[in-house]
Every structure is written in C-alpha cells, then in structure tokens.
MDAnalysis code that builds the backbone (N, CA, C; Angstrom):
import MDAnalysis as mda
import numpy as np

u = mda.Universe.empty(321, n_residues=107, atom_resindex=np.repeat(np.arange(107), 3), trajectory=True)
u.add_TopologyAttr("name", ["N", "CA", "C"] * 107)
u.add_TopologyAttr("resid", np.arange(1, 108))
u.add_TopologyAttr("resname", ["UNK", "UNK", "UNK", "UNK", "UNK", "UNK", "UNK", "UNK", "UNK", "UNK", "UNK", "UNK", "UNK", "UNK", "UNK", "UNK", "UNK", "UNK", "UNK", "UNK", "UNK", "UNK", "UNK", "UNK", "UNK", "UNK", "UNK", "UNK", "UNK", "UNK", "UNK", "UNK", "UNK", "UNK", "UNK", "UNK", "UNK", "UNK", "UNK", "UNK", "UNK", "UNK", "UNK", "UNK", "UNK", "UNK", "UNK", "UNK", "UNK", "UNK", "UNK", "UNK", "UNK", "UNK", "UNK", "UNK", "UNK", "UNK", "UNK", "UNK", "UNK", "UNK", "UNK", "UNK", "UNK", "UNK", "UNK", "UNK", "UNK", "UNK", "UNK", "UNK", "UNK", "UNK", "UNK", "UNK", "UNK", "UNK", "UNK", "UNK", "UNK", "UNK", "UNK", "UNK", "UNK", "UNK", "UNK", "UNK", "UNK", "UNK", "UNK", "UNK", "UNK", "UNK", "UNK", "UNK", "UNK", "UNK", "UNK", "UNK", "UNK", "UNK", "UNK", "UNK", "UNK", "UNK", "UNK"])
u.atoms.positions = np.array([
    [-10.981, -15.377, -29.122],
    [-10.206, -14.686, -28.109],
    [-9.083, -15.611, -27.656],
    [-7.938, -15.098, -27.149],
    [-6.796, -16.134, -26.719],
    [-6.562, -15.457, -25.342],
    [-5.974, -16.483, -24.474],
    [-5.833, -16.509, -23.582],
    [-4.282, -17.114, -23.190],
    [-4.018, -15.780, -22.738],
    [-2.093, -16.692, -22.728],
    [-2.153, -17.297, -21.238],
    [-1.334, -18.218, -20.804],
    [-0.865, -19.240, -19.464],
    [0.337, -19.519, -19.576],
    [0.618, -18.803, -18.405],
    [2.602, -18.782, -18.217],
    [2.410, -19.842, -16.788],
    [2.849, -20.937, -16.996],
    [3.193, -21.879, -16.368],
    [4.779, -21.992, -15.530],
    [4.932, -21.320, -15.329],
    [6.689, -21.270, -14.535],
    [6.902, -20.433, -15.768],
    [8.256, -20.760, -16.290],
    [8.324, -19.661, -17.835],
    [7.512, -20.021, -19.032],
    [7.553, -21.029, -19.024],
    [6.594, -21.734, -20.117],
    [5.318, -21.152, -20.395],
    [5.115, -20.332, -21.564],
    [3.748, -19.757, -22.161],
    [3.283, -20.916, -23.020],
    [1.687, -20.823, -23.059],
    [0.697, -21.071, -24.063],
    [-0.209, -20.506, -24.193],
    [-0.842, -20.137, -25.539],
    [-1.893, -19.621, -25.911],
    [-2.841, -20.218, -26.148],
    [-4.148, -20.433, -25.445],
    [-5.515, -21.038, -25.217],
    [-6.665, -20.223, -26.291],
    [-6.511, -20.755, -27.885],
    [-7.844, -19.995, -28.426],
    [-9.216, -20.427, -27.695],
    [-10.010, -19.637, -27.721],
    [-10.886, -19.852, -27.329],
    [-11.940, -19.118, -28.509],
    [-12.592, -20.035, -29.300],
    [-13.581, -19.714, -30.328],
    [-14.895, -18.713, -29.851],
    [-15.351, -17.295, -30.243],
    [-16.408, -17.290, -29.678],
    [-18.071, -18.055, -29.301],
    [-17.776, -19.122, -30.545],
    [-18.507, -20.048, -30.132],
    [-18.944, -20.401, -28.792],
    [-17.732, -20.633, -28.252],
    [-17.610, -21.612, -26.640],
    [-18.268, -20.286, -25.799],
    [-17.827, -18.784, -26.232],
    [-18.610, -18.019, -25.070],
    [-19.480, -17.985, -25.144],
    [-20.477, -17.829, -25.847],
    [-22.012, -17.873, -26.627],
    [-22.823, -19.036, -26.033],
    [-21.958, -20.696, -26.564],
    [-22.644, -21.825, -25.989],
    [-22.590, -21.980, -24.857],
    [-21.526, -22.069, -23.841],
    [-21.039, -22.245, -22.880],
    [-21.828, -21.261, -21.550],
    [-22.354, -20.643, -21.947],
    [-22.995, -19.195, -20.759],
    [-24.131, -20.585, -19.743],
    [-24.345, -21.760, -20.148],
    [-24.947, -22.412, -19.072],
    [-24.288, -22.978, -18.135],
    [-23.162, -23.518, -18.234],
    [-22.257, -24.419, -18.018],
    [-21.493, -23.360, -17.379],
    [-20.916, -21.969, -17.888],
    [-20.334, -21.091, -16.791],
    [-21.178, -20.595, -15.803],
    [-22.512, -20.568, -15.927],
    [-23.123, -20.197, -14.978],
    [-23.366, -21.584, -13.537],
    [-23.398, -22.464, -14.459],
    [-23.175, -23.761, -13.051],
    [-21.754, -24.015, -12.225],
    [-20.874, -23.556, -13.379],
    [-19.607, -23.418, -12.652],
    [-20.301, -22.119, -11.368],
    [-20.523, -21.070, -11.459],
    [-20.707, -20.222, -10.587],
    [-21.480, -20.675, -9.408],
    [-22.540, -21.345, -9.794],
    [-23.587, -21.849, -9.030],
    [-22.384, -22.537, -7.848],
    [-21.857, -23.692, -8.515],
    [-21.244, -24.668, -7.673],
    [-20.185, -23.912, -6.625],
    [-19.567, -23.231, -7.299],
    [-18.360, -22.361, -6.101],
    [-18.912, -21.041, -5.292],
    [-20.463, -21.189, -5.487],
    [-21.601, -20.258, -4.246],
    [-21.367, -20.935, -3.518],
    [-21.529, -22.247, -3.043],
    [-21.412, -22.870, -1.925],
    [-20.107, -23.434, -1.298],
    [-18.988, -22.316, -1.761],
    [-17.701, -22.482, -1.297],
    [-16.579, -23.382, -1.778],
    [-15.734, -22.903, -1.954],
    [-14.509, -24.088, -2.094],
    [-13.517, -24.235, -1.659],
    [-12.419, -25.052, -1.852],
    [-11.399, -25.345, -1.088],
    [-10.328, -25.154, -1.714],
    [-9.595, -24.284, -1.586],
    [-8.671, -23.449, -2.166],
    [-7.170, -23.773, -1.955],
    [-6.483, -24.513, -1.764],
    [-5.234, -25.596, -1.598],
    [-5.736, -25.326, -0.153],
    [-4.877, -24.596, 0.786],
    [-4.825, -25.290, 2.378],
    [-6.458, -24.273, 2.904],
    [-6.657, -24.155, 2.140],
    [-7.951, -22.602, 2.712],
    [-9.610, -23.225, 2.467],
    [-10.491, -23.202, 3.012],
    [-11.812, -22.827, 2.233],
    [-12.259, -21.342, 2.483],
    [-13.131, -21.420, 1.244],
    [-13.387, -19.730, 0.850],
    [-14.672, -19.911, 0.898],
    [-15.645, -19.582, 1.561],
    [-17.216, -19.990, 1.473],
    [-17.869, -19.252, 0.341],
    [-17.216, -18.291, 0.359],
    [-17.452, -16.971, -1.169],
    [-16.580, -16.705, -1.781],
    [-16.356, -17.205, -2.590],
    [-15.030, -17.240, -3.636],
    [-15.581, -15.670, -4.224],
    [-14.370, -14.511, -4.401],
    [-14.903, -13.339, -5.349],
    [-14.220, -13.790, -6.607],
    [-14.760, -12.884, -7.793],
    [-14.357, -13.027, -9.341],
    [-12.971, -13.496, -9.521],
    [-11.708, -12.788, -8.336],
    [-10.022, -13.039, -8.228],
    [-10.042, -14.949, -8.406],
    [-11.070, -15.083, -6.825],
    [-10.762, -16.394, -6.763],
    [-11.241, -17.274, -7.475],
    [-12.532, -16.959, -7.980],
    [-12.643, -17.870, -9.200],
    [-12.392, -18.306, -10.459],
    [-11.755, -17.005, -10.488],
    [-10.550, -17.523, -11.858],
    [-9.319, -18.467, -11.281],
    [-9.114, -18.170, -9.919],
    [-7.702, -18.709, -9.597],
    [-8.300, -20.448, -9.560],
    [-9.916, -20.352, -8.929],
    [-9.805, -21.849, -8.993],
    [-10.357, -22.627, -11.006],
    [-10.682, -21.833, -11.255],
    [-10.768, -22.676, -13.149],
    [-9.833, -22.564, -13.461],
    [-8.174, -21.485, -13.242],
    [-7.347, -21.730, -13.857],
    [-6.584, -22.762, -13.378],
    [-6.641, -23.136, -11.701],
    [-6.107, -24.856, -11.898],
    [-7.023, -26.098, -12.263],
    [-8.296, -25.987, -13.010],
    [-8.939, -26.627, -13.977],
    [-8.038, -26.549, -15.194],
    [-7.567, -25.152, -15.367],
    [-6.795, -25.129, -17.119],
    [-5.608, -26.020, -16.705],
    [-5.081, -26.015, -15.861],
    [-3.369, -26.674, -15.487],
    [-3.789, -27.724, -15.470],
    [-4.712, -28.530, -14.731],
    [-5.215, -30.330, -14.649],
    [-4.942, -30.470, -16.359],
    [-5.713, -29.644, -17.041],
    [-6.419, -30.131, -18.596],
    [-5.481, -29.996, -19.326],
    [-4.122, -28.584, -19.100],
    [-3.185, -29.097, -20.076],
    [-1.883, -30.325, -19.405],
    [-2.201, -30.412, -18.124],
    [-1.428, -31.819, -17.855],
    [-1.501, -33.062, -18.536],
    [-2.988, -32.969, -18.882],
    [-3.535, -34.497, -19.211],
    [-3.392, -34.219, -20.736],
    [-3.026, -33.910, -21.533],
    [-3.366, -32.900, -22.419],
    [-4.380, -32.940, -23.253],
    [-5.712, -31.947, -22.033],
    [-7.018, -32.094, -22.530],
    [-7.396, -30.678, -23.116],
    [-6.832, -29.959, -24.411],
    [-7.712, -28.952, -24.879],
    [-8.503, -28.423, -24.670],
    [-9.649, -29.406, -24.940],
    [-10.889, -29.036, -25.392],
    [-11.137, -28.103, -23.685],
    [-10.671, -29.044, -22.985],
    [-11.631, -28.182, -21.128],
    [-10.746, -27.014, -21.162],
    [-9.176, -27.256, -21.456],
    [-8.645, -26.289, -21.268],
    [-9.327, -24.688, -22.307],
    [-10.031, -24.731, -23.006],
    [-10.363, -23.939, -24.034],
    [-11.556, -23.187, -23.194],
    [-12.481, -24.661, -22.595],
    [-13.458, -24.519, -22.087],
    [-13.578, -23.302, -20.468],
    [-12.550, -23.990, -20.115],
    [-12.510, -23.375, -18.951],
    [-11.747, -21.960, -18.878],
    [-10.931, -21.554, -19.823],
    [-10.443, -20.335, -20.401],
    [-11.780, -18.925, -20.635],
    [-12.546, -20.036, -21.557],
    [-13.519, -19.711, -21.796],
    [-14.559, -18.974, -20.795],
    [-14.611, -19.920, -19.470],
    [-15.623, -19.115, -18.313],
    [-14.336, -17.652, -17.985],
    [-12.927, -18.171, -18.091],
    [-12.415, -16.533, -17.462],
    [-12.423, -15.405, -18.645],
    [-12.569, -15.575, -19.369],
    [-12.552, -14.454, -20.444],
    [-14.301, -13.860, -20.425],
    [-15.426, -14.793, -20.319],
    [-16.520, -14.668, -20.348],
    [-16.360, -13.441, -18.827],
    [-16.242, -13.849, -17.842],
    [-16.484, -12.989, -16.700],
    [-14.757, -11.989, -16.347],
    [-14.188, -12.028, -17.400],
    [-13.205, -10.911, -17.327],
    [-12.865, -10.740, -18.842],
    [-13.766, -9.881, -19.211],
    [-13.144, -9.442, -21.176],
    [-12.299, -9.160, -21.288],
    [-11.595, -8.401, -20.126],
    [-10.140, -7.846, -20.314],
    [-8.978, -9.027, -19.809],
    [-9.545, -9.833, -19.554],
    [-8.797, -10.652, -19.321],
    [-6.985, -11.389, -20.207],
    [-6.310, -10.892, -20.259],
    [-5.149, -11.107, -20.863],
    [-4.329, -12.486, -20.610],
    [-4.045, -12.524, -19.543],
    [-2.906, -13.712, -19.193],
    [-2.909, -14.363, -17.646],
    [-2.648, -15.735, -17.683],
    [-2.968, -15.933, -16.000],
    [-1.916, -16.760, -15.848],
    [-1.068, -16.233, -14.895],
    [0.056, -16.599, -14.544],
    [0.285, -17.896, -13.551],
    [0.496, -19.267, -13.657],
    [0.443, -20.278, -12.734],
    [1.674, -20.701, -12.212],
    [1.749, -21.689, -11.479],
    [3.091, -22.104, -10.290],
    [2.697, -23.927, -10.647],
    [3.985, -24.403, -10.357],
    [3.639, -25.717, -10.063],
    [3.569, -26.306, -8.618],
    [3.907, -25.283, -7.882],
    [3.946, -25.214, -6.819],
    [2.352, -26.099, -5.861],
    [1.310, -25.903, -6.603],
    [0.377, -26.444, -5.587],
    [-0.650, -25.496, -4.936],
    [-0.160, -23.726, -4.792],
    [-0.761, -22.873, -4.618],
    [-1.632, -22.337, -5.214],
    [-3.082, -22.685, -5.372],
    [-3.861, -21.942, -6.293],
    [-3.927, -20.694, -6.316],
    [-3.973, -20.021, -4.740],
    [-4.012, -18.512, -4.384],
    [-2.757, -17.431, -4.898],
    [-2.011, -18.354, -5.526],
    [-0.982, -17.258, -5.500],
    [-0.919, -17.299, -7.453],
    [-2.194, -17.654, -8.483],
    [-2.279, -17.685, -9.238],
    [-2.462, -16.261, -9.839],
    [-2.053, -15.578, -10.668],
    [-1.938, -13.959, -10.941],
    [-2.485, -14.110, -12.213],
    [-4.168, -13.476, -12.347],
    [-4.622, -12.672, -13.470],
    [-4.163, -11.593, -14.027],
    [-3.638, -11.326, -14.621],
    [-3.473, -10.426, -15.732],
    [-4.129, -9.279, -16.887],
    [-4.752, -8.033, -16.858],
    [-5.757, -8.255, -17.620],
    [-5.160, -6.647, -18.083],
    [-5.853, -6.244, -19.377],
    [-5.667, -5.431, -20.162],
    [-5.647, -4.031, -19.184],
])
C-alpha cells in the first residue's frame, strides 16, 4: 500500500509492504495503548486522542523520520495509519509546528 505526504508542496510516496501491516498489529496496538493515556498535541493536551488525532500525532512521527532520513519508521508509522484507516490516501503536513492542523485525506 502507499501512502502519499505532501509536506508544504513537496510530495512523497511511503510504500508500505503488507508485511509491516500483518507484523506490525502489536506495535500499532501499543502505539494505541500509549496515546490512551493522552498526549500533547503542539500547544494542547488531548487526554483522548480520536482516530483524526492519532493519525495527526504518527504523522509527525512520519515528518521526524523523513527529516532524519529514517525510512524504515517512516514506512512503519505510515503503516499504523493505513492499518486503522484503509482508505487512507494522503496526509497533508506543515512545517509550521502545528500537528492539529495536519489533514488526512482518504479515498
């Protein structure tokens, strides 16, 4: 599955092997676990992040990973939003600093 990321204008396409959804269902589920007990969302905490916000916070996991330019998480973490949104198409980011104003995209 691919996963496009429009970074200001700048697109990339994130394959994501079905492998990673298959293996990965533990590791997305601890991601879930961990943001039950709330997170901190640039100037906000969210004590219950819904499905919106938890893509908004792994997709600035994908922006850290292609900063550094780390693939593999970026694949990984693509990976938990496509797993909990199939229709998931494209996620639109800012360099801005705003996680909340990160825009899913989906079929």
């Amino acid at each position: 599955m691919i996963l496009r990321i429009f970074v200001d204008e700048h697109e990339q396409q994130i394959t994501v092997p079905d492998e990673i959804l298959m293996d990965a269902k533990d590791f997305f589920d601890r991601l879930d676990k961990d943001m039950d007990n709330g997170y901190q969302m640039s100037r906000t905490w969210v004590a219950k992040p819904d499905l919106t916000q938890r893509c908004q916070i792994v997709a600035n996991k994908i922006l850290t990973a292609l900063e550094n330019d780390n693939h593999d998480t970026a694949a990984l973490m693509a990976g938990y939003i496509l797993s909990r949104v199939p229709n998931a198409y494209a996620m639109h980011l800012n360099l801005e600093g705003d996680m909340t104003m990160f825009d899913l995209e989906t079929r």
